[in-house]
N, C-alpha and C positions, 0 to 999 in steps of 0.2 A: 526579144527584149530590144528596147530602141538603144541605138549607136549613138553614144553621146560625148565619145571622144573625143569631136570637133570643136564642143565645147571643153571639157575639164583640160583638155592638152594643148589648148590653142598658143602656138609660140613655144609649146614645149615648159617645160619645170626650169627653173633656173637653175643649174648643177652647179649652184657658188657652195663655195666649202666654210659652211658654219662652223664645224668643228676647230679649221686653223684658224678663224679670224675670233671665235672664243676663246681659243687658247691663248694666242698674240695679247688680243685684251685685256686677259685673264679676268675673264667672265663667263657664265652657263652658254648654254647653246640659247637658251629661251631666252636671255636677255639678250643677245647679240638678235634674235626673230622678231624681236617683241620691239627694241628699239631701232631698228631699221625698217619696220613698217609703223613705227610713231604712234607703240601706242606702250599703254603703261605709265609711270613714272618713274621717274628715272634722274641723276644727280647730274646738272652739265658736263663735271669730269666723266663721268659710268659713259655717258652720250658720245664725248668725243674722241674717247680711246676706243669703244665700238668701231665708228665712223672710220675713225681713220685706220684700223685696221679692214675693214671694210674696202675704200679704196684701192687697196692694193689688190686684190680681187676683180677689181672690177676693169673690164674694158672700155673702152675712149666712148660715149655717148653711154649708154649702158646705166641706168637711174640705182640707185642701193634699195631703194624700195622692194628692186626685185629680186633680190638675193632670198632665194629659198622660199620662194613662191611664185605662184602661177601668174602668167598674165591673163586677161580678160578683156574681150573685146564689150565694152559696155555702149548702150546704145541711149540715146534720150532723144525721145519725143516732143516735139515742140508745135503747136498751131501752125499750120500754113498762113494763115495770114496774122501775123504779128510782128512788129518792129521793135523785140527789147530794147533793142541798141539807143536808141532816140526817142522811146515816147514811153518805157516802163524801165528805169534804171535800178529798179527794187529786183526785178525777174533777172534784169541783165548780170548783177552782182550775182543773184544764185547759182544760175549758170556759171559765174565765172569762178565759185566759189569751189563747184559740184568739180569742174574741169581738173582744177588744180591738184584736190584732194585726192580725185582717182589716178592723175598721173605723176603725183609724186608716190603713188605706191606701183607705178609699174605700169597700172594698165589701159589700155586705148580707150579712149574717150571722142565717138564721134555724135556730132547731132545731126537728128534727118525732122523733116516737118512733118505733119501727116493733117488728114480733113478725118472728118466722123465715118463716113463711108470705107475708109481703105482702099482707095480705088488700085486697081493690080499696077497702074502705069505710074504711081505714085514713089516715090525714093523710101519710105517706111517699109512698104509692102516687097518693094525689091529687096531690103535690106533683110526683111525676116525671110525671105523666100529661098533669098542666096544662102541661109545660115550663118551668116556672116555676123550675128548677135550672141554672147554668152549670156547675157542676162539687159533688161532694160528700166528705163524710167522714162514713165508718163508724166508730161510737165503741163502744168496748164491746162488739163484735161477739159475736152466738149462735155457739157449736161446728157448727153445722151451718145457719148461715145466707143464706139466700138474695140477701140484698140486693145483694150485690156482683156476684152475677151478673145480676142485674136495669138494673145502672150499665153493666156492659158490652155488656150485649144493647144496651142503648141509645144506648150511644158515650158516656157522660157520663163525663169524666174525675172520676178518685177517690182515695183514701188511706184506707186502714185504721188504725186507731192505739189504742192500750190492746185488746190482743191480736190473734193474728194467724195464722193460717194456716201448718203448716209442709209440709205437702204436697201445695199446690197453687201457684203463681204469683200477686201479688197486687202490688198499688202500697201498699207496707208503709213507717211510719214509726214504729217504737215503740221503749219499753224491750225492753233483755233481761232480760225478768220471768225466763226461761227459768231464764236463767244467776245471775240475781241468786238464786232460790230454791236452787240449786244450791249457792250458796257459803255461806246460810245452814246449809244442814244441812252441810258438809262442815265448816264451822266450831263448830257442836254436838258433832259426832263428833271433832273435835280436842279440845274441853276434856273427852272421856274419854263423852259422852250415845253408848249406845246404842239406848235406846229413848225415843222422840221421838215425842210428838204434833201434828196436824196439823190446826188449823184452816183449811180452805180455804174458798175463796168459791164461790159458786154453780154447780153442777156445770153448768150450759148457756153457762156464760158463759166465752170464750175467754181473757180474761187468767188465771181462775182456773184454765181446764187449764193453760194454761202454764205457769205455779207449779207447778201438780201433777205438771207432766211434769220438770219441774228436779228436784222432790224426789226423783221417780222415778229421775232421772239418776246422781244423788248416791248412792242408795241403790246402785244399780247398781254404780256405780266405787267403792265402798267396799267393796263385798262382805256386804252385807245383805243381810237377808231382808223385802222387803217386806212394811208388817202392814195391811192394810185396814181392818182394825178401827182401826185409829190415826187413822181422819182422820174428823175431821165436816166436812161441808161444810154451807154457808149462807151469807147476806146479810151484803152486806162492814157490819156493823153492830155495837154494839157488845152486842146484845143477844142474836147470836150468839156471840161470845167466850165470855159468860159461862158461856150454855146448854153450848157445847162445850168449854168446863174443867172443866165440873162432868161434864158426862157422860164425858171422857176420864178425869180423875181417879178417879170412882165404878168402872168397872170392874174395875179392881183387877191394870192388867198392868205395875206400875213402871215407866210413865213419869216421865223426870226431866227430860225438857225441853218444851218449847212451841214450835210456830212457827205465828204467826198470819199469815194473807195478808194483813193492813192493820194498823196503828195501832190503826185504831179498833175490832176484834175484840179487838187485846192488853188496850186499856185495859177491855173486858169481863172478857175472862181475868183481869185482874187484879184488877177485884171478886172474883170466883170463888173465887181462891186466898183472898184475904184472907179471906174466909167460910170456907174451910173450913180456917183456921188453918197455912197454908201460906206460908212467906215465902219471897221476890225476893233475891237467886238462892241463899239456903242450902239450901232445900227442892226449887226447882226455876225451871230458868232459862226465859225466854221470849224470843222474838225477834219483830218484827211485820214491816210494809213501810209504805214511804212516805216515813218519818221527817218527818212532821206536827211543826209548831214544839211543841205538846206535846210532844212525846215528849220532848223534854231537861228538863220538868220534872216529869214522874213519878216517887214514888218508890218503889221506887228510878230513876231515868235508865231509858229503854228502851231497849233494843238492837235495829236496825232496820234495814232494809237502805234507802238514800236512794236515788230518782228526782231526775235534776236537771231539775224540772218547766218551768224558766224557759226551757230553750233551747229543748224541743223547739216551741215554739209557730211562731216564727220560721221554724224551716225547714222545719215544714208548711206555712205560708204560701206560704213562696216554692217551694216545690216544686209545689204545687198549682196556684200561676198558671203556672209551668213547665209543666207538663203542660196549661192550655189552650190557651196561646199557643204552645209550641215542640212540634211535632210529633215532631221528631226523638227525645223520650225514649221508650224501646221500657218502661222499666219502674221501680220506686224500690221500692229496697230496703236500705232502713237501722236499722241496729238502736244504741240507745244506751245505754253503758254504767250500769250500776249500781252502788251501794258499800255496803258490811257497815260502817256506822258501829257500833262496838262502845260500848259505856255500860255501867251496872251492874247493868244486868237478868240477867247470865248468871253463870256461873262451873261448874269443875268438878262433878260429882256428888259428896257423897260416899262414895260407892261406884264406881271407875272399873272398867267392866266391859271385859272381855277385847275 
């Protein structure tokens, strides 16, 4: 039978005494469990007579998260060559969102990069090799990436998230980028746009097919003719936008609308047009993703399709200790909705073509 103590015992159990600090309370053990690892609901009073009985427990640095439960060293997967910090501040927030969530209940939270390959001299490949992972998350997954199957050859429970697999079986917690790019362009093609450019993001990188494969969808149930030449791909950045408004615009096949796969490609596009004497949306409309607090003060307003970043953190969390503690989930498979915030970036062509 494999030796798996190095995971379930890593840091050892918290030996904080739930019993005195529910009694002090004068509350169950389960609520004093339930509201020190922030979950339930619960009265502000119920919360802060927990808490503060809690403290008293607790040693100098020492988080209340981990009273009466395990720590875990959680591990997240990131593209070797990607710059959230400066060119995708949509991925940056999740990350920073993922961070916070796991270590305010306690447990280590570090990130290592990795390539498709796994190469053995790689910082991922050391980190699974040392055991030094209880459980991980794929961020930004490669189209043909190996890693996940590397977590399950080795029993490491996992989650996938900012794209995802649809032809294979996977422990999935993401947007439906799928479906969200899908209702961008069927809402293009409603204000009269039939030929629509396509800034997508990196052709290896999973969430950007999945965008690609929605637009694909859309085009599809419309009764388009798919145009290749309509799409640049590149780094979700804003110095792609610009390069691929100017080279969509330059060739000269009347497009009237934009759809960028991020915020921060549109606000390139929209240097672009401005350069080339082109206005928002008399000239030609744009749509991005993400819907970044920017975006409502661009002008004109961008029109965007919203991730609601804030929740998905939470229920990775708790899904992920889920899968190390409770054997019995055979698999997670969740997709979260998206929304076509409309603003003033768009409007009719005008020329509404047949």
């Amino acid at each position: 039978m494999e030796d798996n103590s190095h995971r379930t015992c890593r840091k050892g159990a918290m030996n904080m005494k739930l019993k005195e600090i529910a009694a002090k309370a004068n509350v169950s053990i389960s609520t004093v469990s339930r509201v020190i690892n922030n979950q339930g609901h619960f009265s502000a009073e119920t919360r802060r007579k927990v808490m503060d009985a809690a403290k008293e427990y607790l040693k100098p640095g020492v988080s209340p998260a981990k009273i009466g439960e395990r720590s875990y060293a959680i591990a997240v997967f990131v593209p070797e060559v990607h710059d959230f910090v400066d060119n995708d501040p949509a991925s940056s927030a999740d990350l920073s969102h993922l961070k916070e969530e796991f270590e305010s209940r306690g447990h280590q939270f570090m990130v290592a990069t990795h390539s498709r390959g796994i190469p053995t001299a790689g910082p991922a490949y050391r980190m699974l090799n040392d055991n030094k992972v209880d459980a991980a998350i794929v961020f930004d997954s490669y189209v043909d990436d190996r890693l996940v199957d590397e977590l399950i050859a080795r029993g490491i429970p996992y989650l996938v998230t900012n794209g995802r697999r649809y032809d294979r079986v996977q422990n999935v917690i993401d947007y439906d980028n799928r479906k969200g790019a899908s209702e961008a362009i069927k809402y293009l093609h409603g204000l009269g746009h039939r030929s629509i450019g396509v800034i997508a993001g990196p052709d290896d990188h999973l969430v950007s097919r999945n965008r690609l494969d929605g637009c694909k969808d859309a085009w599809r149930e419309l009764g388009l003719s798919w145009q290749e030449r309509n799409v640049r791909a590149g780094a979700f950045d804003p110095a792609h936008g610009y390069q691929a408004a100017k080279d969509l615009i330059a060739q000269q096949s009347g497009i009237t609308a934009l759809f960028a796969f991020s915020d921060m490609m549109a606000f390139g596009a929209m240097k672009a047009l401005s350069e080339l004497k082109l206005k928002l949306p008399k000239d030609i409309s744009l749509i991005g993703f993400d819907d970044l607090k920017l975006s409502a003060y661009t002008v004109p307003p961008l029109t965007t399709v919203r991730r609601f970043r804030y929740d998905i953190s939470r229920l990775i969390v708790n899904m992920l200790t889920e899968l190390i503690t409770n054997r019995t989930i055979a698999e997670v498979n969740v997709s979260l909705k998206t929304e076509l915030i409309e603003r003033e970036s768009c409007s009719s062509p005008s020329v509404v073509e047949p």
